[in-house]
SEVOTOR-945506 format. One line per 2 residues: their letters; for each residue x, y, z of C-alpha. Coordinates in nm, 4 decimals. Layout:
SEVOTOR-945506
a = X:Y:Z; ...
This chain:
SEVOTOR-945506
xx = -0.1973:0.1436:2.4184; -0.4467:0.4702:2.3518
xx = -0.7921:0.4121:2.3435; -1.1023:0.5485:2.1534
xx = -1.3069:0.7655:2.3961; -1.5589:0.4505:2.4250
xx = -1.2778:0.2009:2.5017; -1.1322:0.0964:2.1916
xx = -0.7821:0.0312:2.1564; -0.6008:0.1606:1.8742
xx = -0.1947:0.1916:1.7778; -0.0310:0.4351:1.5860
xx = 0.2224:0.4087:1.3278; 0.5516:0.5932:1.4206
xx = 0.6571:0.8168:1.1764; 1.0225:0.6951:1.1092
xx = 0.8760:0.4268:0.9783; 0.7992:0.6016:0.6858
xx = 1.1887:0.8107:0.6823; 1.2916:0.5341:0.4339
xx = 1.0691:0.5712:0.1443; 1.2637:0.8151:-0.0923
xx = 0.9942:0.7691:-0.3918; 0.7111:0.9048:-0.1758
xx = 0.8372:1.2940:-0.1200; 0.4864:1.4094:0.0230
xx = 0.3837:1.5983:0.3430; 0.1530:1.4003:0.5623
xx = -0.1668:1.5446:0.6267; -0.4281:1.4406:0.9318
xx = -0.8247:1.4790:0.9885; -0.9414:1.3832:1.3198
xx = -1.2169:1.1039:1.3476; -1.2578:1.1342:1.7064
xx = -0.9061:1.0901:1.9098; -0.8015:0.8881:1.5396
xx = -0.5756:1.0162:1.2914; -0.6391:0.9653:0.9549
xx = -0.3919:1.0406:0.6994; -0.4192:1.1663:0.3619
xx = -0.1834:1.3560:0.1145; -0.2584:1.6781:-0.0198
xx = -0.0792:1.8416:-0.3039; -0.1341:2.1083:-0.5421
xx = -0.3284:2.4059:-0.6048; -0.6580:2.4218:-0.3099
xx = -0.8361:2.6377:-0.6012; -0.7452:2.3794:-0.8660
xx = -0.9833:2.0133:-0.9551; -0.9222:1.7615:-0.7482
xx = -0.7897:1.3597:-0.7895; -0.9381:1.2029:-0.4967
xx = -0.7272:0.8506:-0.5169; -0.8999:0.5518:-0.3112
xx = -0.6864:0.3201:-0.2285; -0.7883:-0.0795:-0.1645
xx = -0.6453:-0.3664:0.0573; -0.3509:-0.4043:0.1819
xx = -0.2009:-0.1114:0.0294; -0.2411:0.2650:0.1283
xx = -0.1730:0.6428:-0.0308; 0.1389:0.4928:-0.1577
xx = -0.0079:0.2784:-0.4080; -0.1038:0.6051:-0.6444
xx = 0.3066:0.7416:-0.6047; 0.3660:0.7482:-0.9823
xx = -0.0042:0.9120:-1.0026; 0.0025:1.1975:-0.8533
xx = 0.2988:1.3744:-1.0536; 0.1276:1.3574:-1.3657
xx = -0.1766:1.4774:-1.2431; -0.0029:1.7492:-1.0473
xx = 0.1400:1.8721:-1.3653; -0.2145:1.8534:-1.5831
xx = -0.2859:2.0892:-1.2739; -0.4601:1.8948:-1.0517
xx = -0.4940:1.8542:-0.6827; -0.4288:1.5235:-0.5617
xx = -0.6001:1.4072:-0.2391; -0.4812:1.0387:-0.1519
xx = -0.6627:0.9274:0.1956; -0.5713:0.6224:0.4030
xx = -0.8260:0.4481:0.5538; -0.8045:0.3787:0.8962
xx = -0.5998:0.0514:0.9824; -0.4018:0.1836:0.6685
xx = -0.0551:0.3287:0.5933; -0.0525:0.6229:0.8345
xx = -0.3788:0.6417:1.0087; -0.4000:0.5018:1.2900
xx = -0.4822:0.1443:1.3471; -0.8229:-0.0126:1.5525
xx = -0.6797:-0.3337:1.7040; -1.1077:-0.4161:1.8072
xx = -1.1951:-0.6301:1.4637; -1.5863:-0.5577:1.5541
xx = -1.4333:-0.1780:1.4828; -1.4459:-0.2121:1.0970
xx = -1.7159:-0.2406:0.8508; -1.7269:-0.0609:0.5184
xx = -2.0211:0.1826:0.6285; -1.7907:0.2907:0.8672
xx = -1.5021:0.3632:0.6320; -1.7217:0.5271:0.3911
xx = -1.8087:0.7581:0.6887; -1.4562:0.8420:0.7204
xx = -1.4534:0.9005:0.3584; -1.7382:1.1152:0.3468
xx = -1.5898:1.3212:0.6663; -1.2698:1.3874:0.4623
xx = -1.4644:1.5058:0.1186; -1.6950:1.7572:0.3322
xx = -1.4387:1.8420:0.5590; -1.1834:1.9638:0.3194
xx = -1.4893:2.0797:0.0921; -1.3834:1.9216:-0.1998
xx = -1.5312:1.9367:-0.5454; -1.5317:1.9206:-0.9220
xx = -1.3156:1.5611:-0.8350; -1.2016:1.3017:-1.0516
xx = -1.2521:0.9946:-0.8835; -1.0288:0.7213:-0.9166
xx = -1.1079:0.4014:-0.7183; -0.9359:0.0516:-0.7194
xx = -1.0311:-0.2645:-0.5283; -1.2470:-0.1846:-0.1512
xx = -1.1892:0.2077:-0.2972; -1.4775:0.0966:-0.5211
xx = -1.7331:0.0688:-0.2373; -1.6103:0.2953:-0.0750
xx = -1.5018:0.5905:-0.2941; -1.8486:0.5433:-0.5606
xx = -2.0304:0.5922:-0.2305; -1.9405:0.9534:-0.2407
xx = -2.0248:1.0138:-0.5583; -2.3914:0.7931:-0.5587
xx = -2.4346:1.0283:-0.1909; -2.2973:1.3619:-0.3305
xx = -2.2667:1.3962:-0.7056; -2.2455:1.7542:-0.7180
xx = -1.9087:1.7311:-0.5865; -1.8215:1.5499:-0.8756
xx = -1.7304:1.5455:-1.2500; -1.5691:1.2494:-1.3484
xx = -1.5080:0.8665:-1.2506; -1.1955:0.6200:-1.2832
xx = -1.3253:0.2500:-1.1925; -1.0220:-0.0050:-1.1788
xx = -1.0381:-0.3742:-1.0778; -1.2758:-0.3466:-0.8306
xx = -1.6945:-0.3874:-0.8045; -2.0378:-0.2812:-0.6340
xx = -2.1822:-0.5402:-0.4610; -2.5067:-0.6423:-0.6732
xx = -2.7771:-0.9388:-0.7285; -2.6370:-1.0296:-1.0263
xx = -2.2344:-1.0316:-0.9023; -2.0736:-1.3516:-0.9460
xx = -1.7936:-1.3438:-0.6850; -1.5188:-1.4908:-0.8921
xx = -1.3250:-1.8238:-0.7227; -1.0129:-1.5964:-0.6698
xx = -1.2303:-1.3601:-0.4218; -1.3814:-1.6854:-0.2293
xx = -1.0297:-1.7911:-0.2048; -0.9099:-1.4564:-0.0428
xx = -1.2082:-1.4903:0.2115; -1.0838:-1.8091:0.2899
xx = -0.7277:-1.7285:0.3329; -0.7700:-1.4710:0.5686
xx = -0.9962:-1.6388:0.7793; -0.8796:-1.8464:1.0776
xx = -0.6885:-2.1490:1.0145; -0.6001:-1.9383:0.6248
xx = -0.2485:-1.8713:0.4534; -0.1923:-1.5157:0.4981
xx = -0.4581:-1.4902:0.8863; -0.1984:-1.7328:1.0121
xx = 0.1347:-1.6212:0.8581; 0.0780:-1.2093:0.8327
xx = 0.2975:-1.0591:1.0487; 0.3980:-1.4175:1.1567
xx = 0.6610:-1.5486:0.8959; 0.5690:-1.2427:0.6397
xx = 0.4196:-0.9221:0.5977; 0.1943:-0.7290:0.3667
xx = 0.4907:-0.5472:0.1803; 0.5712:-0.9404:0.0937
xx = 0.2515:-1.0100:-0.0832; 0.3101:-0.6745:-0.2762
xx = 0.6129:-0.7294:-0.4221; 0.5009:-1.0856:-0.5323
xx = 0.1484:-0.9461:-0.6376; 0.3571:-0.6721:-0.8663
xx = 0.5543:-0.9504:-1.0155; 0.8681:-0.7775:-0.8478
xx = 0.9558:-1.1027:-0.6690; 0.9214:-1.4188:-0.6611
xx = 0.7490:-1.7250:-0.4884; 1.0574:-1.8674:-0.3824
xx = 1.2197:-1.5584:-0.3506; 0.9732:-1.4332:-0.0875
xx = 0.7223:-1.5639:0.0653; 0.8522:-1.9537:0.0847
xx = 1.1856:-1.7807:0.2159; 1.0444:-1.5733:0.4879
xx = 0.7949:-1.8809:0.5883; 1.0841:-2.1317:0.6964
xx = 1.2514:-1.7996:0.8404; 1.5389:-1.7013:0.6289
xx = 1.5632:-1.3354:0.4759; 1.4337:-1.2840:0.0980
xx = 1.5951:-1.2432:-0.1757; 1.4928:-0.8504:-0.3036
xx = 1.6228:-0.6538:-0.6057; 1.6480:-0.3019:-0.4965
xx = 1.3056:-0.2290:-0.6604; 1.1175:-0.5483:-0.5418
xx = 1.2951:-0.3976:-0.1725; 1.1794:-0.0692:-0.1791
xx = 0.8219:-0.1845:-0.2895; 0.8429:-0.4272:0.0176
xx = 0.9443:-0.1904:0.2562; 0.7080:0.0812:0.1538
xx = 0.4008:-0.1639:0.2207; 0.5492:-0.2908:0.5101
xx = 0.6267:0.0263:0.6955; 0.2690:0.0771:0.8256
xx = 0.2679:-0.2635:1.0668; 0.6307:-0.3967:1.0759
xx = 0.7173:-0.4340:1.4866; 0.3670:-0.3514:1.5634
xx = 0.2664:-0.6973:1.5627; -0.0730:-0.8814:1.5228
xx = -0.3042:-0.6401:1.6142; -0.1956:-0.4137:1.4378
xx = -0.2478:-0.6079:1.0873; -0.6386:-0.5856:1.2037
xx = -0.7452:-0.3390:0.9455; -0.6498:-0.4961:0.6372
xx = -0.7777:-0.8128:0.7667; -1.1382:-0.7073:0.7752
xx = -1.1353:-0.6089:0.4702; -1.1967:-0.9599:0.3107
xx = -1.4252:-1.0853:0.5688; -1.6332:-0.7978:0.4558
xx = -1.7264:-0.8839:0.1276; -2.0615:-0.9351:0.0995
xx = -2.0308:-1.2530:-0.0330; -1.9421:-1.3853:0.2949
xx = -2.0701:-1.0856:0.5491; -2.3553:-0.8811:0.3978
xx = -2.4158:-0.6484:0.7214; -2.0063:-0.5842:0.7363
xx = -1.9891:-0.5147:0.3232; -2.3223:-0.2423:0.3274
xx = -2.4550:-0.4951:0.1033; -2.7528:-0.3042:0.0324
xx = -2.6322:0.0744:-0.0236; -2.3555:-0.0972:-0.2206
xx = -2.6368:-0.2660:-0.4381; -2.7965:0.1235:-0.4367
xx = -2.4472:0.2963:-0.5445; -2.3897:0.0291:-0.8189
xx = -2.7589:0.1919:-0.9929; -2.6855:0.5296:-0.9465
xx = -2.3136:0.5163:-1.0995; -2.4051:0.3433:-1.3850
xx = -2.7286:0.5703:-1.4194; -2.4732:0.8653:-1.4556
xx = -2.4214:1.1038:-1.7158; -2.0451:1.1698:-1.5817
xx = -1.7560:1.0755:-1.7692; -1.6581:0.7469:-1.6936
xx = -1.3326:0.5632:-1.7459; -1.2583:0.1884:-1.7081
xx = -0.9303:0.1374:-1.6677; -0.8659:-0.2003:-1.6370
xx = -0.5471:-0.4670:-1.5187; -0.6133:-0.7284:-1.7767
xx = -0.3970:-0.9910:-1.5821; -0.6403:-1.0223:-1.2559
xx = -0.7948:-1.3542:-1.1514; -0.9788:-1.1126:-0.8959
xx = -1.1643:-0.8960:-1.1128; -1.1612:-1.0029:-1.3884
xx = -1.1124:-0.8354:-1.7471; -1.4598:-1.0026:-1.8177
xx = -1.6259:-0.8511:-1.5221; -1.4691:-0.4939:-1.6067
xx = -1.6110:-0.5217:-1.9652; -1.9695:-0.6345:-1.8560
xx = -1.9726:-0.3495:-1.6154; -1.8014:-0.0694:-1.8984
xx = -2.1451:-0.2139:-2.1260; -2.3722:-0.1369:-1.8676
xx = -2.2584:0.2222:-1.8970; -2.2917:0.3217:-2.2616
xx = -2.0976:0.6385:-2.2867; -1.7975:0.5067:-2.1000
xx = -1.4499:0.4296:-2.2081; -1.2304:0.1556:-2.2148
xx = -0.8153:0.1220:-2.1636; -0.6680:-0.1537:-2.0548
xx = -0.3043:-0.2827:-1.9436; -0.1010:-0.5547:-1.8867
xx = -0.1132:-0.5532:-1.5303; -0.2266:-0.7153:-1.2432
xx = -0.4703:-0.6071:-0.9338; -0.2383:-0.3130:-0.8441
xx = -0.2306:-0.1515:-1.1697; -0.1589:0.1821:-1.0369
xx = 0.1668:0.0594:-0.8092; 0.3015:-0.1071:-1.1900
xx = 0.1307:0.1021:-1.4617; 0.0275:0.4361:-1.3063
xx = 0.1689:0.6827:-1.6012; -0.0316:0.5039:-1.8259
xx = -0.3199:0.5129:-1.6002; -0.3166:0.8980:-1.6156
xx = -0.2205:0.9336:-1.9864; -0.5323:0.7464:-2.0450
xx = -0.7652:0.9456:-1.8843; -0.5670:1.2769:-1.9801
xx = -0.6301:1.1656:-2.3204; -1.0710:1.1532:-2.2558
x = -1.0307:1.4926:-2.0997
């Protein structure tokens, strides 16, 4: 296994892994962090404004698939990163490795690197934290925001039951720390968090250790979230495991509990556009959440869908008719 100049073991995805996915025609892209890859797509015009599409846990550039054509043809350029431990970047096995300072730092090496600016930012679950970082740390680079089903860690946030849940079943001894890549993997929990498949289609299937039972589009949705870890084993799932043991809730240091508490002021102190574009069917972040942040920012917008937490994977047409239309 390769290691990090200071020791650290990491494992990287081969890329016939990803030979399957006929929905996703886009060229990989790479910026070095160190020895690391981290991928991102990068399509359209360089001279043209940028979509800078943050992506969340467990999912990866692929989520934002149905995105990026329609913004490609409103003429923008659509920059999808994956974070490291994600979809094509390389994966830390060392849990102590990841902390969301860290992959905001990655973030923030990808927007300077590639000089990006006048972006449209469009965030979604741990893309909150992370991608409203850039903007509350560099908004000259930007011109508008797209916040969807996701938060800022805050005094006043009241970690819904559905989050302490998460924590709890990725912790030792949890549903999905015990059983992911065990019995199941990520692309699994996608296609039953899309409402592609079934309970007892998937996951109870696949626990006693007999194949699910897939449509072709529940399949392709499983293999496409899948294709990052499957044969890689444990360690490589690392990545998207730390993600819910870093909510602040539970780990304030690992979260950036207190710049997240900063970034949450300045974006809704902005004068940008903003657009809340909201899943209305997530016990996560909820609609109720979404609409008592949208009235914090008076001259934002509202759209919501029928959708769950991964409202661009099922709804991402709409997404960008909605904020075509506030253009």
């Amino acid at each position: 296994m390769p290691t990090t100049p200071d020791g650290v073991p990491f494992l990287r995805t081969p890329d016939t892994h990803f030979d399957q996915l006929s929905d996703f025609p886009f060229a990989p892209q790479y910026l070095e962090v160190g020895v690391l890859r981290m991928h991102y797509l990068d399509e359209g015009p360089k001279d043209a404004p940028v979509a800078l599409l943050v992506h969340g846990m467990p999912t990866w550039s692929y989520l934002y698939r149905t995105m990026i054509p329609p913004l490609l043809a409103a003429g923008y350029r659509c920059i999808a990163p994956d974070h490291i431990g994600f979809g094509r970047s390389d994966k830390v096995t060392d849990p102590g490795w990841y902390d969301i300072a860290r992959h905001t730092a990655n973030l923030t090496r990808l927007v300077i690197e590639l000089d990006l600016r006048d972006i449209t930012l469009f965030v979604q679950d741990w893309g909150g934290p992370t991608g409203l970082a850039q903007y509350a740390t560099m908004p000259e680079r930007f011109s508008r925001l797209v916040i969807m089903n996701t938060w800022l860690h805050h005094a006043a946030y009241d970690y819904s039951p559905a989050i302490q849940q998460w924590i709890v079943q990725n912790s030792p001894g949890g549903l999905f720390r015990d059983n992911v890549p065990s019995k199941f993997n990520w692309g699994t929990l996608m296609a039953l968090a899309t409402a592609r498949a079934t309970p007892q289609d998937s996951v109870f299937k696949e626990a006693m250790g007999e194949p699910g039972d897939y449509s072709p589009e529940a399949r392709a949705v499983k293999d496409a979230y899948d294709a990052p870890f499957i044969g890689l084993g444990d360690e490589a799932v690392t990545g998207p495991r730390r993600f819910p043991l870093s909510i602040p809730f539970h780990d304030a240091a690992a979260g950036n509990a207190v710049a997240q508490e900063q970034h949450f002021a300045a974006v809704n102190a902005t004068t940008l556009p903003v657009h809340f574009v909201w899943g209305t069917n997530d016990a996560v972040f909820t609609t109720e959440w979404g609409r008592t942040w949208h009235g914090l920012i008076p001259h934002s917008t509202w759209n919501d869908v029928p959708a769950g937490h991964f409202l661009q994977d099922t709804h991402g047409p709409e997404i960008v008719g909605f904020v075509l239309g506030h253009r």
